[in-house]
Every structure is written in C-alpha cells, then in structure tokens.
VOGUKE-25750 format. One record per residue: residue in three letters; y, x, z of N, C-alpha, C in turn. Coordinates in nm, 2 decimals. Layout:
BEGIN
  rest     npy     npx     npz    capy    capx    capz     cpy     cpx     cpz
   ALA       Y       X       Z       Y       X       Z       Y       X       Z
...
END
This chain:
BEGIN
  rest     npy     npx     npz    capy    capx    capz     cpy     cpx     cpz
   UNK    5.66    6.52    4.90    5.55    6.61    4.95    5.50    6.69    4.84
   UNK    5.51    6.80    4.84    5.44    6.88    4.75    5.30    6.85    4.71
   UNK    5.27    6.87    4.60    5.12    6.86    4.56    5.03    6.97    4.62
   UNK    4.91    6.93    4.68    4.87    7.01    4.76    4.89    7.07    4.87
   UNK    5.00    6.98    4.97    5.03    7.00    5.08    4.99    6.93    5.19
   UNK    4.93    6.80    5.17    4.90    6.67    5.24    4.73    6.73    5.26
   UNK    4.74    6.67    5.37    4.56    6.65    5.45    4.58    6.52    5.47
   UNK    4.44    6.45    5.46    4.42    6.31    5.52    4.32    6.30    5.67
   UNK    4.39    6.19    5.66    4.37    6.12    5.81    4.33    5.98    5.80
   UNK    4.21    5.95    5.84    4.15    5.79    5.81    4.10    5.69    5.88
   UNK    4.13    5.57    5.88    4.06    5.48    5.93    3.97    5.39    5.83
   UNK    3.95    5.33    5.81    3.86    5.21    5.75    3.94    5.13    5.68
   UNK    3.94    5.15    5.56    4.03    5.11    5.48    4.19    5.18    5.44
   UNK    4.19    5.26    5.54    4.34    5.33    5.51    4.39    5.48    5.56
   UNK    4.48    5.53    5.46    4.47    5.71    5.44    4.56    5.77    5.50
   UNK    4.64    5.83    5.56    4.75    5.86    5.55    4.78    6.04    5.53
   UNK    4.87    6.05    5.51    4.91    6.23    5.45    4.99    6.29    5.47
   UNK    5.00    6.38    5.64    5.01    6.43    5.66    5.07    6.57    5.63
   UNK    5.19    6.59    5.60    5.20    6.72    5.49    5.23    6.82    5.62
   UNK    5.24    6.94    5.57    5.26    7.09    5.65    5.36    7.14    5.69
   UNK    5.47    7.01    5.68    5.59    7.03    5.77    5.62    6.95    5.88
   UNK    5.45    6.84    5.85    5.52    6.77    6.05    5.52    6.61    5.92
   UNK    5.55    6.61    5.87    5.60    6.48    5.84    5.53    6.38    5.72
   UNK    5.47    6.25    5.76    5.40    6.16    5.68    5.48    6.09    5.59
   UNK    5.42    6.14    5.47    5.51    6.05    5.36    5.46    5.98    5.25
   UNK    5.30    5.94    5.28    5.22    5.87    5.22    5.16    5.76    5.32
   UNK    5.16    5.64    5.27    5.06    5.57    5.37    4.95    5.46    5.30
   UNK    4.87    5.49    5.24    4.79    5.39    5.17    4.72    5.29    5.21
   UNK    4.79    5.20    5.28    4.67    5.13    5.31    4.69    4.98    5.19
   UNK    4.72    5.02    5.11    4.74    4.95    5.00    4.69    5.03    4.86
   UNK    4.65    5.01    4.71    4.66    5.07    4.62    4.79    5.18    4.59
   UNK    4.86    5.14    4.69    5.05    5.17    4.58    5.08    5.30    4.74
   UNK    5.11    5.44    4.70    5.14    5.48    4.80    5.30    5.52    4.80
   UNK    5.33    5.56    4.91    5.51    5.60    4.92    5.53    5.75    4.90
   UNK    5.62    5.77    4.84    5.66    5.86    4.85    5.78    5.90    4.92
   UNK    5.80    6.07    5.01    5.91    6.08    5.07    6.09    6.03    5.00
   UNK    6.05    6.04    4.84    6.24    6.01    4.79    6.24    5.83    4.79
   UNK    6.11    5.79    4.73    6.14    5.67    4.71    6.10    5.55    4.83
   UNK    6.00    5.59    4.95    5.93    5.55    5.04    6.00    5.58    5.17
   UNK    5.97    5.63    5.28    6.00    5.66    5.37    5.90    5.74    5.44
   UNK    5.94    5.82    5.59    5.84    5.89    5.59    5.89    5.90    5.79
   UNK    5.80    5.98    5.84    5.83    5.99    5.95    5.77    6.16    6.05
   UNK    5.92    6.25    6.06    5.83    6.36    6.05    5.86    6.41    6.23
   UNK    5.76    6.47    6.25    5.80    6.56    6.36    5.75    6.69    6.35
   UNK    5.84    6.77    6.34    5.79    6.93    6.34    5.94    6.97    6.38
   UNK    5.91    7.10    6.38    5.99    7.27    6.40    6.11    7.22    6.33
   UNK    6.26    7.22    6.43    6.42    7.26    6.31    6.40    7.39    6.28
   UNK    6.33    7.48    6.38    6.37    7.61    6.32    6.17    7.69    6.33
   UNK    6.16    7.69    6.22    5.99    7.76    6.27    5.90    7.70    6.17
   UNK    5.77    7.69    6.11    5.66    7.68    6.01    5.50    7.64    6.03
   UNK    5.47    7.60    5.96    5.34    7.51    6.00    5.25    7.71    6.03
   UNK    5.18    7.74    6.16    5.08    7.79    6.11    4.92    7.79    6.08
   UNK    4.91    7.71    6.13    4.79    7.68    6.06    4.74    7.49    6.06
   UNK    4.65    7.46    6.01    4.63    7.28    6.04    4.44    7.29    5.99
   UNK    4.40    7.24    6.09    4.27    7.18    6.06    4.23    7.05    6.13
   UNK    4.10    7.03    6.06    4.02    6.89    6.14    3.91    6.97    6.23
   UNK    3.93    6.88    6.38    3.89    6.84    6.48    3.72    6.91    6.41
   UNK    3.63    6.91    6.43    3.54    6.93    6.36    3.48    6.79    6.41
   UNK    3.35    6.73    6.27    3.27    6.63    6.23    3.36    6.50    6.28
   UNK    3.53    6.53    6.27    3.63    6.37    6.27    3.73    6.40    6.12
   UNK    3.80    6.30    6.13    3.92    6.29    6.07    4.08    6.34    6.13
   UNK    4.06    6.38    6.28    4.16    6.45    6.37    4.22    6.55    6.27
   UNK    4.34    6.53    6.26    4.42    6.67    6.19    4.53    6.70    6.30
   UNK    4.48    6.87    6.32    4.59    6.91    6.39    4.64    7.02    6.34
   UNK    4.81    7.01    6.38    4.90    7.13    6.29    4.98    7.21    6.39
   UNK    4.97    7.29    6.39    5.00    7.39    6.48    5.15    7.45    6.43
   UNK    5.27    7.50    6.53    5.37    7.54    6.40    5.40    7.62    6.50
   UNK    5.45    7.76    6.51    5.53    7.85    6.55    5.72    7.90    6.48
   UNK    5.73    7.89    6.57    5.94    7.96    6.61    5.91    8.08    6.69
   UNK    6.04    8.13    6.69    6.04    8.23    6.76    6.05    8.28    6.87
   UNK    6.05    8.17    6.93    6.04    8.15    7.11    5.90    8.08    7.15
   UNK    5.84    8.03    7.07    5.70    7.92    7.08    5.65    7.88    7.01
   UNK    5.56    7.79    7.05    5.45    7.72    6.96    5.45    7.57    7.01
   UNK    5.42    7.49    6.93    5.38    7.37    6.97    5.27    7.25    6.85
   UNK    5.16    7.19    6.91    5.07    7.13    6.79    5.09    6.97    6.82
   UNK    5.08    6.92    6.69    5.11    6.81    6.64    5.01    6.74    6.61
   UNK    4.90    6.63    6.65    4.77    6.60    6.63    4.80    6.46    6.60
   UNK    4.76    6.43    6.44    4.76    6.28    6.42    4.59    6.25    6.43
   UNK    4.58    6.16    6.42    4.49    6.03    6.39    4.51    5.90    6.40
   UNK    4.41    5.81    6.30    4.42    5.68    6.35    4.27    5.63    6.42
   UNK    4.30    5.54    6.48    4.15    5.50    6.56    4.13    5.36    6.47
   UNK    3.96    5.33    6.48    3.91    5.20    6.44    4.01    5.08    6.48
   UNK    3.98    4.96    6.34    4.03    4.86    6.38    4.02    4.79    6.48
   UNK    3.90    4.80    6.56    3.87    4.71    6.65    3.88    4.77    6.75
   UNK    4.00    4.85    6.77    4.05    4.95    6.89    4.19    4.84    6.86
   UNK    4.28    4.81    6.75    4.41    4.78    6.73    4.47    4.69    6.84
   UNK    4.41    4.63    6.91    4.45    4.51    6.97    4.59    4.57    7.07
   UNK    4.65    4.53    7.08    4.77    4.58    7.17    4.76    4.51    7.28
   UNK    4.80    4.58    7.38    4.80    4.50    7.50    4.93    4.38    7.54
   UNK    4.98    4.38    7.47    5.07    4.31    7.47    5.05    4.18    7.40
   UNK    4.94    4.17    7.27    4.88    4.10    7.19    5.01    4.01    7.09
   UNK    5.06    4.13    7.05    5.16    4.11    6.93    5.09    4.19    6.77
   UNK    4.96    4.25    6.78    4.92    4.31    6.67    4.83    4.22    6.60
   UNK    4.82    4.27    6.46    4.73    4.17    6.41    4.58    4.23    6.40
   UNK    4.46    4.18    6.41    4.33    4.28    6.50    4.27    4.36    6.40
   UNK    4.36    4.34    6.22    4.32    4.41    6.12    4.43    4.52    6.11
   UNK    4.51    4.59    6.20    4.60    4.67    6.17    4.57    4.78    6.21
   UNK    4.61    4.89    6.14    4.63    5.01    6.17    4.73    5.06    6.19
   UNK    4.74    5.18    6.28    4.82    5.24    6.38    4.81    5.42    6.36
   UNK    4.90    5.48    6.31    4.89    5.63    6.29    4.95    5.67    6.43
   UNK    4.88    5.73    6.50    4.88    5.79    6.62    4.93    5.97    6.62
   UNK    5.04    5.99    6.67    5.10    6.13    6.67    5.11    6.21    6.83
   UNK    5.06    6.30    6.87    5.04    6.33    6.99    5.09    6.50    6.99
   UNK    5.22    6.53    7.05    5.32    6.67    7.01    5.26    6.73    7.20
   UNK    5.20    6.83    7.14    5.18    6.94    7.29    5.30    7.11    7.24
   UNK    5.34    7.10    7.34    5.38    7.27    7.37    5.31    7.35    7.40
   UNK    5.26    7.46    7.32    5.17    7.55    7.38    5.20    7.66    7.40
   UNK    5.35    7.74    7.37    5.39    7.83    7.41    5.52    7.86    7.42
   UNK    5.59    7.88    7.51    5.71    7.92    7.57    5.80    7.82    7.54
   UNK    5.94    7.77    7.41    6.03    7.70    7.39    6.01    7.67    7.23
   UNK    6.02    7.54    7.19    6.03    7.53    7.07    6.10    7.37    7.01
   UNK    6.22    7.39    6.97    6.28    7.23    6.94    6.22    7.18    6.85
   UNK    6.20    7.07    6.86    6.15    6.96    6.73    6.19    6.80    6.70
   UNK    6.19    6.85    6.55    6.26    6.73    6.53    6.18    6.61    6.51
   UNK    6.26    6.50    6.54    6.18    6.37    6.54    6.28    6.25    6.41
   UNK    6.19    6.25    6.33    6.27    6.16    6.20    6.21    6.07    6.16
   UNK    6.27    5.94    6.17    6.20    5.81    6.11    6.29    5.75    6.02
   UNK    6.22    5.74    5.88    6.31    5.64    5.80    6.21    5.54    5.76
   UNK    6.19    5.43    5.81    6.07    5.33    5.82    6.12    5.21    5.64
   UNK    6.04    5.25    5.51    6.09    5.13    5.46    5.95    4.99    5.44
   UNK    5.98    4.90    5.38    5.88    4.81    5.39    5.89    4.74    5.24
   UNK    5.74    4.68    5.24    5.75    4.63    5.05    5.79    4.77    4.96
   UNK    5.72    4.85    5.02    5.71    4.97    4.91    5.81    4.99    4.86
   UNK    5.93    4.99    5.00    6.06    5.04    4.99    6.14    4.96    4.91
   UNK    6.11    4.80    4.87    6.19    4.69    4.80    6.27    4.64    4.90
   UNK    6.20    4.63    5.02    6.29    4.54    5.12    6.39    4.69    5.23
   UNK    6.51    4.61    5.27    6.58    4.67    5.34    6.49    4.67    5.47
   UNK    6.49    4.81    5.51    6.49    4.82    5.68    6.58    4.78    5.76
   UNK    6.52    4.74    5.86    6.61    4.64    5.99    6.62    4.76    6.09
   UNK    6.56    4.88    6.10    6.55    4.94    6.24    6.69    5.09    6.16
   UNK    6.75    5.08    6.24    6.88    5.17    6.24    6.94    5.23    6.33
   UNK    7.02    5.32    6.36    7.10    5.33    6.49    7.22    5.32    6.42
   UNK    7.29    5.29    6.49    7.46    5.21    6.44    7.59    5.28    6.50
   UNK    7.68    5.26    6.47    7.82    5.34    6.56    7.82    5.29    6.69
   UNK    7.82    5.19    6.71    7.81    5.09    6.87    7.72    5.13    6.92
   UNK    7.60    5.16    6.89    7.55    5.23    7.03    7.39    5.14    7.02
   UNK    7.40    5.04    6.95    7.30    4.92    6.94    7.23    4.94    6.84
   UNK    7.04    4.96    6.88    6.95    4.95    6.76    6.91    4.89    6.66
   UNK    7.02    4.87    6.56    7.02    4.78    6.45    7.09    4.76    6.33
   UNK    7.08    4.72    6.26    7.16    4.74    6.13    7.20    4.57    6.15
   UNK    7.30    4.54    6.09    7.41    4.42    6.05    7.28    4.28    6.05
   UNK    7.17    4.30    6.03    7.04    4.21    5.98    6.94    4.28    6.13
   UNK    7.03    4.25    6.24    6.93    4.30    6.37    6.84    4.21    6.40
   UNK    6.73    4.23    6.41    6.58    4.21    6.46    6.54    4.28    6.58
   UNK    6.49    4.15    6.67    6.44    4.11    6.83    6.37    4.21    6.82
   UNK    6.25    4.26    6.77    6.13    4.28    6.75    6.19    4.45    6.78
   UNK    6.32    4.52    6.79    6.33    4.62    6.89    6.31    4.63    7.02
   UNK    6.29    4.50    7.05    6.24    4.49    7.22    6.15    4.52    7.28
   UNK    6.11    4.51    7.17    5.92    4.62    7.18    5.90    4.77    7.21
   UNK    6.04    4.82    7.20    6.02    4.98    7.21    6.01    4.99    7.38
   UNK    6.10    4.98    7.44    6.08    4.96    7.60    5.95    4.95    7.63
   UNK    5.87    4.80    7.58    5.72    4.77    7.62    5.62    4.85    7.59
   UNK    5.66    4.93    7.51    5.53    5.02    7.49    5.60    5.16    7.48
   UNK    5.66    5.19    7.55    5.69    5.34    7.62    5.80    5.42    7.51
   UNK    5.82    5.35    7.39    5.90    5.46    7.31    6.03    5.46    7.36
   UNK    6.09    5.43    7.41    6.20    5.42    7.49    6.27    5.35    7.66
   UNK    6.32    5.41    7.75    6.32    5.32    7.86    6.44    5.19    7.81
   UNK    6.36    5.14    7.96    6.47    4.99    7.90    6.61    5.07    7.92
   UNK    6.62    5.14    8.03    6.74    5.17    8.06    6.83    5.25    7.97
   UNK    6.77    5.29    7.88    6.85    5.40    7.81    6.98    5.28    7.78
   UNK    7.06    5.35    7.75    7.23    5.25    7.68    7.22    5.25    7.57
   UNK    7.14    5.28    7.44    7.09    5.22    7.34    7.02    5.13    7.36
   UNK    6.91    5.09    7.44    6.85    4.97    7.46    6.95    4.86    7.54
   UNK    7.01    4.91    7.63    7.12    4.83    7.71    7.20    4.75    7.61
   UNK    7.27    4.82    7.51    7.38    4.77    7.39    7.27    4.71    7.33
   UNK    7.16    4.74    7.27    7.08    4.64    7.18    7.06    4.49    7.25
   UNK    7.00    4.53    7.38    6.98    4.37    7.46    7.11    4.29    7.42
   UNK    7.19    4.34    7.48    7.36    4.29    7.50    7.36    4.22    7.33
   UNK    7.37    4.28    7.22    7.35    4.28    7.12    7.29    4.14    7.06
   UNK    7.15    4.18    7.07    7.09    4.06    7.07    7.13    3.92    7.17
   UNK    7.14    3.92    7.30    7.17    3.83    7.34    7.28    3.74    7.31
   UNK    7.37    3.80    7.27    7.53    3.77    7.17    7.49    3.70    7.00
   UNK    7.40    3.78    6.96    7.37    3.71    6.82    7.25    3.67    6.79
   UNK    7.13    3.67    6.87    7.05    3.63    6.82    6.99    3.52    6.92
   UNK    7.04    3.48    7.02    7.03    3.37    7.12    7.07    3.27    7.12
   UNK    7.05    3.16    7.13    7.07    3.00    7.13    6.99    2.92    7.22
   UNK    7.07    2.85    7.32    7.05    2.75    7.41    6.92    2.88    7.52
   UNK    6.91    2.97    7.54    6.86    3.05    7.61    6.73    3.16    7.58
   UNK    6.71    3.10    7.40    6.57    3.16    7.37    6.65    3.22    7.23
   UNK    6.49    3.31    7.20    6.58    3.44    7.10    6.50    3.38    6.93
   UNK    6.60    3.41    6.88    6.56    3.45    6.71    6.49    3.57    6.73
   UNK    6.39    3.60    6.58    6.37    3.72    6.55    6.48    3.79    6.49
   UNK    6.52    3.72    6.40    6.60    3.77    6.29    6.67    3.63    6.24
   UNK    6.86    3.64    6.18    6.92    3.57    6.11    6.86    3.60    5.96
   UNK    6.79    3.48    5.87    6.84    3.52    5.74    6.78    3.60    5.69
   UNK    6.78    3.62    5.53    6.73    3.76    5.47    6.60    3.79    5.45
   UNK    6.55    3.70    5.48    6.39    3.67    5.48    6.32    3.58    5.37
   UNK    6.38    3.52    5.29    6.34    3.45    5.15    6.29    3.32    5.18
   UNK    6.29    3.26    5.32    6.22    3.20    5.38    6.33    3.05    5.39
   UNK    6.31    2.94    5.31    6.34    2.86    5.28    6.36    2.75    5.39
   UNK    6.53    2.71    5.48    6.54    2.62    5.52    6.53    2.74    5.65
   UNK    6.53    2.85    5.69    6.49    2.91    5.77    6.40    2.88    5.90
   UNK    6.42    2.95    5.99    6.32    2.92    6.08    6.37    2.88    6.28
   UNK    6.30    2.86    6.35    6.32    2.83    6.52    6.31    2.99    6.56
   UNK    6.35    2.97    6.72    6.35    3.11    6.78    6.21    3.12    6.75
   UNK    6.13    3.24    6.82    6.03    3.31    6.86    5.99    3.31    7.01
   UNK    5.89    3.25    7.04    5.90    3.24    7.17    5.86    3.39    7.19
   UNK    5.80    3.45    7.14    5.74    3.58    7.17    5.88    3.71    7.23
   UNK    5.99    3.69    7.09    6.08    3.72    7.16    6.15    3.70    7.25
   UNK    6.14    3.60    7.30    6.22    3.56    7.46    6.12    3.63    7.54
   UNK    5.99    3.66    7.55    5.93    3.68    7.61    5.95    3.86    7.59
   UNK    6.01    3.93    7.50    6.01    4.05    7.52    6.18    4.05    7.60
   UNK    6.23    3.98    7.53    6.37    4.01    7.62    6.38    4.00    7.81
   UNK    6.27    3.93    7.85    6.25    3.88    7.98    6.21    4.00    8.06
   UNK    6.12    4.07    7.93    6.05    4.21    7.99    6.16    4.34    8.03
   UNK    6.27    4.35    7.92    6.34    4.40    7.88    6.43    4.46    8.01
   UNK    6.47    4.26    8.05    6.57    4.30    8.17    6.49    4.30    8.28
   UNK    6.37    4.27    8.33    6.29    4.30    8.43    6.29    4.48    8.43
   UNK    6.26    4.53    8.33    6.27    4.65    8.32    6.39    4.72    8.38
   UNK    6.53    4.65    8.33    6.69    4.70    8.36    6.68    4.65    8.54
   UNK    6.56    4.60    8.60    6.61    4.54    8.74    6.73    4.40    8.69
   UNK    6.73    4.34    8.63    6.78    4.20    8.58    6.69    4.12    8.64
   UNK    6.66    4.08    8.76    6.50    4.06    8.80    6.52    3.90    8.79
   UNK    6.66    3.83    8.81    6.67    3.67    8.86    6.67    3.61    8.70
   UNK    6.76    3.71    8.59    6.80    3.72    8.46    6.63    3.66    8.36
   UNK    6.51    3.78    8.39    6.45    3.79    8.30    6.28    3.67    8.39
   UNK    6.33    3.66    8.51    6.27    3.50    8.58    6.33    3.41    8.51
   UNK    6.46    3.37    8.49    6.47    3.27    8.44    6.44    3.25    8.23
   UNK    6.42    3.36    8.19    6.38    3.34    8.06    6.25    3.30    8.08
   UNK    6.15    3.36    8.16    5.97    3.33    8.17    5.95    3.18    8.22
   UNK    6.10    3.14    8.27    6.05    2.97    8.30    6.08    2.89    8.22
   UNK    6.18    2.94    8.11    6.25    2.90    8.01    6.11    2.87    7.89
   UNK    6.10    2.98    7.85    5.99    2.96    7.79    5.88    2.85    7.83
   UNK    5.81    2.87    7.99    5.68    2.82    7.98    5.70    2.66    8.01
   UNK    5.88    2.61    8.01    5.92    2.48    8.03    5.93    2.37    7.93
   UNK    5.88    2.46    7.75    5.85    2.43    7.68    5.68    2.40    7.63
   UNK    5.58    2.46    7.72    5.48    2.39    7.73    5.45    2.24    7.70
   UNK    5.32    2.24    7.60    5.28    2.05    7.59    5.21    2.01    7.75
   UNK    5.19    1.87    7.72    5.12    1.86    7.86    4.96    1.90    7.90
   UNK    4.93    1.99    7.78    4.84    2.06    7.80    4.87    2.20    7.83
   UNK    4.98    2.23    7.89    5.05    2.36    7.90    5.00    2.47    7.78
   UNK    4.98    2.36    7.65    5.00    2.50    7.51    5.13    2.50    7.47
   UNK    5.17    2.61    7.40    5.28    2.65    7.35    5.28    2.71    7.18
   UNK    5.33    2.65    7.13    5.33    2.70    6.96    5.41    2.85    6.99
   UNK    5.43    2.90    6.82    5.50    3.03    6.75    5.64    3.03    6.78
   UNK    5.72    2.90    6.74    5.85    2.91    6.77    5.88    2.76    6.85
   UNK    6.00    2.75    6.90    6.03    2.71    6.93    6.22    2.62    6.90
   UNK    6.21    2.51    6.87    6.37    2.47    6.83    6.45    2.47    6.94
   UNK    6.56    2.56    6.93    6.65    2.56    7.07    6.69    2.47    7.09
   UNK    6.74    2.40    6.98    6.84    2.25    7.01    6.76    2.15    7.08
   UNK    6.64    2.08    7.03    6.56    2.00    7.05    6.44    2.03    7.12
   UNK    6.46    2.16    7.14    6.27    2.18    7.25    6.13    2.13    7.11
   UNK    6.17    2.15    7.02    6.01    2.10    6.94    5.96    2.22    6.91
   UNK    5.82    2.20    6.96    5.77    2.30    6.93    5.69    2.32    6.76
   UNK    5.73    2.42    6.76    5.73    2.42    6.58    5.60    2.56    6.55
   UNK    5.56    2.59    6.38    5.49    2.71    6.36    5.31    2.68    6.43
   UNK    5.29    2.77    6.39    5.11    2.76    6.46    5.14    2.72    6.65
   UNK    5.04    2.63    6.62    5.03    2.58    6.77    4.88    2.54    6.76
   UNK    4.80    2.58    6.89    4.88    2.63    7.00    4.86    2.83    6.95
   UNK    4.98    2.88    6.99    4.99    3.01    6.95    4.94    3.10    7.09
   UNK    4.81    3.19    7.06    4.78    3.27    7.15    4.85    3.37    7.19
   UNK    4.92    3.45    7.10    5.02    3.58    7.12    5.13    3.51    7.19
   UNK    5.18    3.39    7.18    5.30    3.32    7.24    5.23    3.33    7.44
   UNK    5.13    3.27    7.45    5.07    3.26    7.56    5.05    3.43    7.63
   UNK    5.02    3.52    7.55    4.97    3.69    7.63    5.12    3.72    7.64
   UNK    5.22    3.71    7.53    5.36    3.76    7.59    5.43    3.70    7.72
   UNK    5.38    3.58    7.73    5.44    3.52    7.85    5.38    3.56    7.96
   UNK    5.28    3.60    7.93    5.18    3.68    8.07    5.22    3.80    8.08
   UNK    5.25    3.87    7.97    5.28    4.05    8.00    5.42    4.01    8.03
   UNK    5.52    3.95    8.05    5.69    3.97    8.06    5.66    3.94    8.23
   UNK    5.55    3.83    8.30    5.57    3.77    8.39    5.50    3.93    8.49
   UNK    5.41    3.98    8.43    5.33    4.09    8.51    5.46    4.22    8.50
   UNK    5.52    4.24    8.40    5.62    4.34    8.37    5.72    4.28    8.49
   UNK    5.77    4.19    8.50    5.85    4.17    8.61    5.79    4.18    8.76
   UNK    5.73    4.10    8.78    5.63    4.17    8.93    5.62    4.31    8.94
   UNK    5.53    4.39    8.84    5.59    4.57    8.87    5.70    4.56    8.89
   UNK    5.82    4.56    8.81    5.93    4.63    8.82    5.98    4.57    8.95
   UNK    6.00    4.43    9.01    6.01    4.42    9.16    5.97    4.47    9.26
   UNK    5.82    4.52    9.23    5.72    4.63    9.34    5.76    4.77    9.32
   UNK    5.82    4.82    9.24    5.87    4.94    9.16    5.72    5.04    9.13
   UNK    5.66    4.91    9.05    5.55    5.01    9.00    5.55    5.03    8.84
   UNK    5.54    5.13    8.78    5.56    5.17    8.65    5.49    5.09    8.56
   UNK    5.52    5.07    8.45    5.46    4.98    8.35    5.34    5.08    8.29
END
C-alpha cells in the first residue's frame, strides 16, 4: 500500500486500512501490522476503472470509496461494528472478535469487479489452508472443515460444485466412523487431536442445504448420540471410542447442533436460510 493511501476504519481495539484501490492490506488488531508483499490482503474494486473519490460517513468511522469505469460506477463501504455486536449466529465466534464488514453497491450502469483474497495467518508465518485447487475442491493438500462455513453464512451456495467437491472432499479425508476432523496435522499440537463436533455439525448443514435431507438427519443424530446423561456434549469428540474429549460441556458444540437441525427443517420446507 502506498504511503498515504490507506484511511482507517475502527472498532475498539482494532484498525484496519483500507487503501484506494478497493483493497485491505493492513489489519492491526495486534501491535505488528501486514503488509500487502509480506501479509495478505483482500481487495475488491474496478479490473478496469479508479477510486473516485472515498470519505467517512459523517460523525462514524464508515469509509466509503466510490470507483468509476467507463460504463459505470459502483461504491465499496467498509466498516467494523462493536464487539458486542460479534456474536454469530451460528455461535462459532469468539465474543472478542472483530469482523471487517464490505458492502459493494452499483450505482451506475455496468462495472466489473474484482474480488481477491489471499488470507495469511501468524503474521504470514503460518501457511494458509483456504485455496482453490485444480479438482474443483476448497483447499489446499492441509484441507480444513472450517470451509463449511461459507454455505452457512451466505458466502457461497451449498450447491455451487466447488462446495459439492469440497463436501465430497472432506467426507473422503477428513471423516472417521461418521464425524469430521477440522484438520489432519500441521498444527504443532502434540499427540494430535478428536473430530470437532462443531464440524459434523456444519457438514449436516451443508448437505441439508444440497437437499441430502436423510444424509445430513443422520449426522444431527450422530452427533447428539454422543451426549452425557445429562445430554452435555464436549469440543471434540473420539470417533473410535465415543469419549468425549476438549472443553466440556462445550456451548458452541450445543448452538451448531441447533443451527444444522433448524438449517435442515428450512431446507425440507424450502424456506431460505
């Protein structure tokens, strides 16, 4: 990002920067920020066309950037909202997280835009898991469940055949005795770890979504057949032996099992998520 090109955008504790081509390539919510060569960044603006103009919302932190082509216009409005907005409905976030919010309006006639994510993590020490691949499947060689989330919160339909090949994907390598891994490996994490019940609980949504309706019933009972006889449920789960392992009793474990079970009732009623 050029020096002097970046506006900020803020929440409570964290900055992000916005530069004048569409694309964030600072994120501080730490001392140590990213940069676009060494960091990653995520842009959406104009293939063909230029920022013209960007201000704030007046008396907020709202930045909107406006970009014209030669067929149209279209504005790009980030923000982030308070922490105590973060909660996801799905209750997979953590209630101190922040979320950079990007909202793309057309405001005149035709204008393509590009959409670019190169997501890294550990201040770009650790390899990214999220990739698109030759096969067709969302993931790099080190695939992680935790794509299953895109379906659930609108960034992609289940149906698209990228998500189809990722399920398929996952189901083949990250499945055992009926419940899912996050991830094989690669994690520094010593003696590794059980599935995730959380992820069985997104894959259940996944194929409820695909109309898998008998497929993603029998994951939701799979799961909740691992209940104690207090019907609590921990973090993970051991496929071989049914022990329940990780924080127990786990509340996020218990809201994914509720949102996969309501995700499938819509999609049997054919009502939209």
């Amino acid at each position: 990002m050029a020096a002097g090109s970046g506006m900020v955008t803020t929440s409570i504790g964290i900055a992000v920067f916005p530069d004048d081509g569409g694309s964030v390539t600072e994120w501080c919510a730490t001392p140590m920020p990213l940069d676009a060569d060494r960091g990653g960044f995520f842009r959406v603006g104009p293939t063909d066309g230029q920022c013209a103009s960007r201000r704030y919302i007046d008396g907020t932190a709202v930045l909107e950037t406006e970009f014209a082509a030669a067929r149209g216009s279209a504005r790009v409005t980030d923000f982030m909202h308070s922490p105590r907005l973060a909660h996801s409905r799905l209750g997979v976030d953590d209630p101190h997280c922040h979320r950079l919010l990007r909202r793309v309006e057309g405001l005149s006639g035709e204008i393509e835009l590009e959409l670019a994510f190169r997501p890294t993590f550990d201040f770009a020490r650790a390899p990214a898991r999220l990739a698109p691949t030759p096969d067709g499947a969302l993931g790099t060689p080190g695939l992680d469940a935790s794509v299953l989330l895109m379906p659930l919160v609108g960034f992609l339909p289940a149906t698209d055949e990228r998500m189809r090949s990722t399920v398929e994907r996952i189901r083949e390598r990250l499945t055992a005795h009926g419940l899912v891994y996050r991830y094989h490996g690669g994690d520094g994490i010593v003696g590794g770890e059980a599935t995730f019940a959380m992820c069985t609980c997104w894959l259940a949504g996944n194929l409820a979504l695909q109309g898998r309706f008998d497929e993603a019933a029998g994951l939701i009972e799979r799961v909740a057949s691992f209940a104690s006889d207090l019907g609590l449920l921990s973090e993970q789960i051991d496929p071989a032996s049914g022990e329940l392992l990780g924080n127990y009793p786990q509340g996020f474990t218990h809201l994914a099992l509720i949102q996969s079970a309501l995700t499938l009732g819509r999609a049997q009623r054919g009502v939209a998520t």
